[in-house]
Steps between C-alpha positions, in 0.01 A plus 500: 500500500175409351367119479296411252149379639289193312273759399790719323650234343427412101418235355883387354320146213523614179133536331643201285514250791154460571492263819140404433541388120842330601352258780198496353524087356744421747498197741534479878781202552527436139870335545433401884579135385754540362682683695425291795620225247874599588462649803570219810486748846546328830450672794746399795454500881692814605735240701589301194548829269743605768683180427503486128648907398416456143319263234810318360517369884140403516552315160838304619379378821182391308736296210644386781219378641342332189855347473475371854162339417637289235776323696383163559431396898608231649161351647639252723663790762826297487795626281723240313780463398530527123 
């Protein structure tokens, strides 16, 4: 069985895609923005990404969370009777 060797191999781009005229005005990180834009990545402790097995469960306890924060506290530290 024969393998090929870099040397042996052929050039496979058609003449017609010229690599040099086709990058030729392009721009390095033209649409970086804007892709980080909508792109949000949070990188978790490895003991809380064992707790949370995908992101719908990261996202609930966090609404929960945000809910949580909005409940009014009592400030005097005794509960009443209402």
């Amino acid at each position: 069985m024969n393998q090929a060797t870099s040397s042996d191999m052929s050039d496979e781009l058609r003449p017609e895609y010229d690599l040099a005229e086709l990058l030729k005005g392009g721009v390095r990180g033209k649409y970086a923005d804007r892709f980080r834009e909508g792109t949000n990545l949070v990188l978790l402790d490895p003991d809380l990404a064992a707790a949370f097995p995908s992101d719908e469960a990261v996202n609930r306890v966090l609404r929960l969370v945000l809910e949580i924060a909005r409940i009014p506290s009592d400030t005097s530290g005794v509960a009443t009777d209402e």
